[in-house]
C-alpha positions in Angstrom: -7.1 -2.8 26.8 -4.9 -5.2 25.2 -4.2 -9.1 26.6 -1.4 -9.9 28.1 -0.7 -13.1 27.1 1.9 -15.6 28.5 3.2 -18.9 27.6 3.9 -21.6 29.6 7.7 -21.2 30.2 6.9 -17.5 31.2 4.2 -18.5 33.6 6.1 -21.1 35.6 9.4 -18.7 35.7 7.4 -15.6 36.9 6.1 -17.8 39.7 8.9 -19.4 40.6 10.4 -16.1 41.2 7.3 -14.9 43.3 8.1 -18.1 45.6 11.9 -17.7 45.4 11.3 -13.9 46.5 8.9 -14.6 49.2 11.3 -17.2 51.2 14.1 -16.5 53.2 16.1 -19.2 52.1 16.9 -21.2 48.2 14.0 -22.7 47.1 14.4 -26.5 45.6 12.5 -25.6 42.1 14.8 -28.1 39.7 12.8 -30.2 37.3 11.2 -33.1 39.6 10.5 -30.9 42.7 7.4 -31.3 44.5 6.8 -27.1 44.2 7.8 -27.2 40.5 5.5 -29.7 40.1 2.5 -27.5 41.3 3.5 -24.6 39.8 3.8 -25.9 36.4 -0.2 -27.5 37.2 -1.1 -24.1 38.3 0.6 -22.6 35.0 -1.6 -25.3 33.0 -4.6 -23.9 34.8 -3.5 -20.4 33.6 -3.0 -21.1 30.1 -6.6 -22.7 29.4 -8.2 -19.5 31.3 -6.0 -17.8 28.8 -7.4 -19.9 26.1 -10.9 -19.7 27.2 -10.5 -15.8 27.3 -9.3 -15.8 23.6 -12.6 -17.7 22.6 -14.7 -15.3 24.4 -13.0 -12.1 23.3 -12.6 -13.9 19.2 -16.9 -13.7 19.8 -17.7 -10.6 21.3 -15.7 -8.3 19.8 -15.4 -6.9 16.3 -11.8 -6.2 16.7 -11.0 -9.7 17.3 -13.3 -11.9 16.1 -13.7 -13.7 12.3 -15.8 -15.0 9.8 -18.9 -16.3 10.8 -18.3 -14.7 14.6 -17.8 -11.5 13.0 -21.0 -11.7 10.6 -23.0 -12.5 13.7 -21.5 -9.7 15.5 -22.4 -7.4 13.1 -25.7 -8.8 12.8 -26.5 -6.3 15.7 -26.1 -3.9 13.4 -28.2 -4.7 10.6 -24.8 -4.8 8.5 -24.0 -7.5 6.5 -20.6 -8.5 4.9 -20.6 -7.7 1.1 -20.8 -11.0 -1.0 -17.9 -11.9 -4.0 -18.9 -10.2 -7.1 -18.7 -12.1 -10.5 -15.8 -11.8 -13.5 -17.4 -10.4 -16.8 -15.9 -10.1 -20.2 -16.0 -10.5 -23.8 -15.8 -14.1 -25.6 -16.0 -14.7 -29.2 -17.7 -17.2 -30.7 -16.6 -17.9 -34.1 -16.9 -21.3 -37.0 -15.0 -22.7 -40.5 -17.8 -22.9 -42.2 -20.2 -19.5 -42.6 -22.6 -21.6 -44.5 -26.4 -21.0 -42.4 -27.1 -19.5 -40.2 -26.4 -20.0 -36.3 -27.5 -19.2 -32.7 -26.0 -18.6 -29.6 -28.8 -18.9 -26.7 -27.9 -16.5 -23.7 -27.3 -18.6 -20.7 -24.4 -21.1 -22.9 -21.8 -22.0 -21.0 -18.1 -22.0 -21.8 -15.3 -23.0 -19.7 -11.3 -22.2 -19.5 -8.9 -25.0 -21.3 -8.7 -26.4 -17.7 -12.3 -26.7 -16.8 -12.0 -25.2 -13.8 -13.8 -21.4 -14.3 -17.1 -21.3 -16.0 -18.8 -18.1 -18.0 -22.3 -17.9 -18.6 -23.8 -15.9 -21.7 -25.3 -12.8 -20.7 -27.9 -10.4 -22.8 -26.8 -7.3 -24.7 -29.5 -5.4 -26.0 -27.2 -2.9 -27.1 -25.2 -5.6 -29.4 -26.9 -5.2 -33.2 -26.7 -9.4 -33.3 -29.2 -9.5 -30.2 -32.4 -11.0 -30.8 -35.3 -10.4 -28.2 -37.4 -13.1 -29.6 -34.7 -15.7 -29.9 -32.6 -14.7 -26.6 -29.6 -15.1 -28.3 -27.2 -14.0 -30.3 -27.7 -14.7 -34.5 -25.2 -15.6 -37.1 -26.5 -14.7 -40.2 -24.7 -16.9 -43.6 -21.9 -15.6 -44.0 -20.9 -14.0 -40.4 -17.7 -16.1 -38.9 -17.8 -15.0 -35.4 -19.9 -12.8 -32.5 -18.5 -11.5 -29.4 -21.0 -11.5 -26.7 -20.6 -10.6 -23.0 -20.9 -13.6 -20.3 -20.3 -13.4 -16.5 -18.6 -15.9 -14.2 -21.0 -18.9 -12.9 -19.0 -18.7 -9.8 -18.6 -15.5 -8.2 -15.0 -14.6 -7.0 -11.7 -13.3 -7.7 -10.3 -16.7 -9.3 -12.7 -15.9 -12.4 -10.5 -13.0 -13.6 -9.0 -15.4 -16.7 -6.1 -13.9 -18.9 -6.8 -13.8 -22.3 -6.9 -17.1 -24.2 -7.5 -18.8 -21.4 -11.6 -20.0 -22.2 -11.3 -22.1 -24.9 -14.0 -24.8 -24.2 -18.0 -24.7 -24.9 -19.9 -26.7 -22.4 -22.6 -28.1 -25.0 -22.5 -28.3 -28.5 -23.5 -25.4 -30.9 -24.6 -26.7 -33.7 -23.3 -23.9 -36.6 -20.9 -22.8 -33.9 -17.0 -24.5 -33.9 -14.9 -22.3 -31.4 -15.2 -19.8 -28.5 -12.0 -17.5 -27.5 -11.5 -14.6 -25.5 -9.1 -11.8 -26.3 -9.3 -9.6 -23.1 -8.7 -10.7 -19.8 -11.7 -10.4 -17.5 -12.0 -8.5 -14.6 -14.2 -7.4 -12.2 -14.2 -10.7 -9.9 -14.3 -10.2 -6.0 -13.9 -12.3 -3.4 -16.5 -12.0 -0.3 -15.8 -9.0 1.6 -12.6 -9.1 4.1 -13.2 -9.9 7.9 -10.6 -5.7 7.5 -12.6 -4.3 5.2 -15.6 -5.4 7.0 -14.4 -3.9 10.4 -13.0 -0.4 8.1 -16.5 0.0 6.9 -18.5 -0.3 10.2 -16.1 2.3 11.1 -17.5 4.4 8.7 -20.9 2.7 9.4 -20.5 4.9 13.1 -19.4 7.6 11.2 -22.4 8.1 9.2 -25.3 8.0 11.7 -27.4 10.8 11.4 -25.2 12.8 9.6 -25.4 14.1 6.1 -21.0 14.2 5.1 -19.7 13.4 2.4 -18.0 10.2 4.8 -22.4 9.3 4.7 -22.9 9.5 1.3 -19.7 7.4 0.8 -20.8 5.2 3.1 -24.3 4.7 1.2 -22.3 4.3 -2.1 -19.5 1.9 -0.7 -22.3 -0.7 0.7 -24.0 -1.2 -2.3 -21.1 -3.3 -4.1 -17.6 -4.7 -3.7 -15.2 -2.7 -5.9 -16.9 0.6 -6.6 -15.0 3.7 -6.8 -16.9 7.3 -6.6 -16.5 11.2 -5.8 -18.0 13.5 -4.8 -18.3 17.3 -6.4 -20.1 19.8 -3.8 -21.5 23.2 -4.8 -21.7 21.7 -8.6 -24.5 21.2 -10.9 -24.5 17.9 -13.4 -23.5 20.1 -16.0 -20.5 21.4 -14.3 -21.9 24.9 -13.5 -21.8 26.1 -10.2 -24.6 26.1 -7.6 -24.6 26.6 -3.4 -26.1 23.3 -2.4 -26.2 20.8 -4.8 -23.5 18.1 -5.7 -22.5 15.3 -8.0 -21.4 11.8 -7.4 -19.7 10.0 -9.5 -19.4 6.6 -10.0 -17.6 3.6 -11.9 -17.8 -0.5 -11.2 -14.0 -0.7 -12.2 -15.2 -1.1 -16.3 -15.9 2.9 -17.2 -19.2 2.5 -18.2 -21.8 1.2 -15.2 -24.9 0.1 -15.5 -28.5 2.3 -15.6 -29.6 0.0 -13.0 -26.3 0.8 -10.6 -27.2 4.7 -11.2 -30.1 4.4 -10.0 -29.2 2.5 -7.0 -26.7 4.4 -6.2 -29.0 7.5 -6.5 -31.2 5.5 -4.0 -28.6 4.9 -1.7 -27.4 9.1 -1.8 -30.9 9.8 -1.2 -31.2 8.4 2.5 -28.5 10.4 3.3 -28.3 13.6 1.7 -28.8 16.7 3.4 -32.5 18.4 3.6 -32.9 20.5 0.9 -30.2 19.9 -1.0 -30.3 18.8 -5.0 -28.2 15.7 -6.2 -26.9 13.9 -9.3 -25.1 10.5 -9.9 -23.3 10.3 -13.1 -21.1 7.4 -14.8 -17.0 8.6 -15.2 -15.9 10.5 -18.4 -13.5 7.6 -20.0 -10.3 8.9 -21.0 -9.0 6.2 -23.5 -5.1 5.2 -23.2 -3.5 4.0 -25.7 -0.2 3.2 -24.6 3.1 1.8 -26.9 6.8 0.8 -25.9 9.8 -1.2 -26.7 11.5 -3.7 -24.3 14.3 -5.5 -24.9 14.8 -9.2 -22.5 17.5 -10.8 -21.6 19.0 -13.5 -23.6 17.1 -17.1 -23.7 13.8 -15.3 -22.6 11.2 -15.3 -25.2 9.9 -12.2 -26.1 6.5 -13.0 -27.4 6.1 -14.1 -23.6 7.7 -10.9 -21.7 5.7 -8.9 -23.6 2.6 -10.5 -23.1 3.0 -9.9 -19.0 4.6 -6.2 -19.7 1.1 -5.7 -21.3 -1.3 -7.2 -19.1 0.5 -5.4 -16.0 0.3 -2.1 -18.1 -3.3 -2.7 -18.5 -4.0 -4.1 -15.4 -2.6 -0.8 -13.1 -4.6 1.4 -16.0 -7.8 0.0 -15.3 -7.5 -0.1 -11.7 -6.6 3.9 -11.6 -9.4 5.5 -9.1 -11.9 8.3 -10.5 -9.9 11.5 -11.2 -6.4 10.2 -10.7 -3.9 10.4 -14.3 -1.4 8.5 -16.1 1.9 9.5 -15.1 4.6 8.7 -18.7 6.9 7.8 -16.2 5.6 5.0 -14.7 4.7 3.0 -17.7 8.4 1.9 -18.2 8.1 1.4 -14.2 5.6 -1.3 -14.7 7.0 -2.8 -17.4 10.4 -3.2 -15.7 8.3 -5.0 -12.6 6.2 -7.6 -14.8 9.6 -9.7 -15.4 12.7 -9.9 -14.5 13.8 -10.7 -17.7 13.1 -7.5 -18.8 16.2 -5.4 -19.8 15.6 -2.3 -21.1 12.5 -0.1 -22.2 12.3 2.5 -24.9 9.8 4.7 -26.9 7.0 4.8 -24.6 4.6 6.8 -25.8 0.3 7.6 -24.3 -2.0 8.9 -27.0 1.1 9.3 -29.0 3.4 11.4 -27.0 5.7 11.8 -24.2 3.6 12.9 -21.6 1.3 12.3 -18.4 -2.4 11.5 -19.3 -4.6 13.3 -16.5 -8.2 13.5 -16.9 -10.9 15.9 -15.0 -12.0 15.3 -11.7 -14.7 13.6 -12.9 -12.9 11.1 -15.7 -11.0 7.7 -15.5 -8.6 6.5 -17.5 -8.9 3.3 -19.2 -6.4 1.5 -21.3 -7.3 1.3 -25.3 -4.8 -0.6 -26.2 -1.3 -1.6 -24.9 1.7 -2.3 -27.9 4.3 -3.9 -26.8 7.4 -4.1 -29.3 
């Protein structure tokens, strides 16, 4: 049931009109009165009962209440609000003089030009400059730069830099001159939503003791802010078909997630799934995009900077397209009409080389290679 609430101008006229109706003569209610006098007291009265009603109700209920009320709230539950997830990215550490050799210890800190987002040096064991036994990353004489992956120190949305923003390096390196990132990061979260919190105890009820696909999205959405996933039933891994079985698959936003996030994620599916039924979480098939176009801007914009937004918006809506969903040609010239006003006209866009929609299999996710803006 929804409150009725009232403010104080509404609670002293609807009075006033229960006494006015009750007598059999005019009452004196003008501004001064003795009777307008207590009925504006008894309207105070009403208003902090209101008030104290609103505190109760901001407590007790999901619907209603926020933050650290709703985290309590839900506490019943054993559910917990998802915490901010961290920026990653690519930075490149690079020097004049190529003369010796050089190191760059995992755990190194660099900052952005204002000092106000830090980034963290993270291990690659993948990246062939790696070294186990020095946890770091090795110039050898002669090598001019290194790009190795770091994460945000602070977890949250405000760590998603544009490119050239980190520029700084917290402590000298000796060998080492510069630090540079080329891609914007992504991936940074902020703490889960007081809505997206109440949406997913929604589906939290949902789930109990049921094995539907709303479960095993449930068991896959709680893991993580910010992963996408689907679900193929009556299909093998491999694509074949077979009664009983079904694929997951899932992506952190980057195309290519973790062994360790698999296997949670298989962990998760497997307190859920139905009995006797066979499973398999896979990473998205990456369909690469790589997208060119011409804009002209109006005159006294500079188009250095226009194009720079056309192609981080480009980039930005590619990498954010859900599992299974394509790149329409059409709406490339869309977004680059909305990332400035200052643009005037678009021509020769062209994905992969052609004039026409990229759509990948219901398992794939498009990703943006590269975005030319002329």
């Amino acid at each position: 049931m929804q409150l009725d609430l009232r403010s104080f101008s509404t609670l002293v006229g609807n009075a006033a009109a229960a006494v006015q109706g009750s007598a059999s003569q005019l009452i004196d209610l003008t501004v001064g009165s003795t009777l307008r006098a207590l009925l504006e007291a008894n309207a105070a009265m009403a208003l902090w009962l209101q008030w104290l009603i609103l505190q109760v109700l901001q407590m007790t209920r999901a619907a209603t209440s926020n933050g650290s009320d709703l985290d309590s709230w839900m506490a019943d539950f054993s559910l917990q609000r998802l915490p901010a997830v961290s920026a990653v990215g690519v930075v490149q550490f690079a020097r004049f003089a190529a003369m010796s050799a050089a190191i760059v210890p995992v755990g190194t800190i660099v900052r952005t030009s204002d000092g106000t987002q830090s980034f963290t040096v993270t291990a690659d064991a993948t990246n062939p400059l790696y070294s186990v036994v020095l946890n770091g990353y090795t110039l050898a004489a002669g090598v001019a730069s290194v790009n190795v992956p770091v994460a945000a120190s602070v977890p949250g949305v405000a760590a998603n830099v544009q490119v050239g923003t980190v520029s700084l390096i917290a402590a000298a390196l000796p060998g080492v001159d510069t630090v540079s990132n080329t891609t914007a990061f992504q991936g940074g979260l902020d703490a889960e939503a007081d809505s997206a919190l109440r949406l997913r105890f929604q589906n939290f009820l949902s789930s109990r003791a049921r094995a539907t696909p709303v479960a095993v999205g449930y068991a896959i959405s709680s893991l993580q802010q910010g992963l996408q996933y689907s679900i193929a039933e009556n299909q093998m891994p491999d694509g074949s078909a077979r009664l009983g079985s079904f694929v997951v698959t899932v992506d952190d936003g980057s195309g290519a997630p973790s062994a360790a996030l698999i296997a949670a994620v298989a962990a998760a599916v497997e307190t859920v799934r139905p009995v006797g039924s066979s499973f398999g979480v896979l990473p998205p098939t990456v369909v690469a995009a790589t997208i060119s176009l011409s804009i002209a801007v109006n005159s006294g914009a500079v188009h250095s900077v226009v194009a720079g937004q056309v192609a981080a918006a480009i980039a930005g809506y590619v990498n954010a397209l859900p599992i299974g969903v394509g790149l329409p040609w059409s709406r490339v010239a869309q977004l680059a009409y909305q990332a400035s006003s200052e643009v005037s006209n678009v021509t020769s866009v062209l994905v992969n080389g052609a004039f026409a929609d990229l759509a990948p299999t219901a398992s794939g996710v498009v990703k943006a290679a590269s975005v030319t803006v002329n």
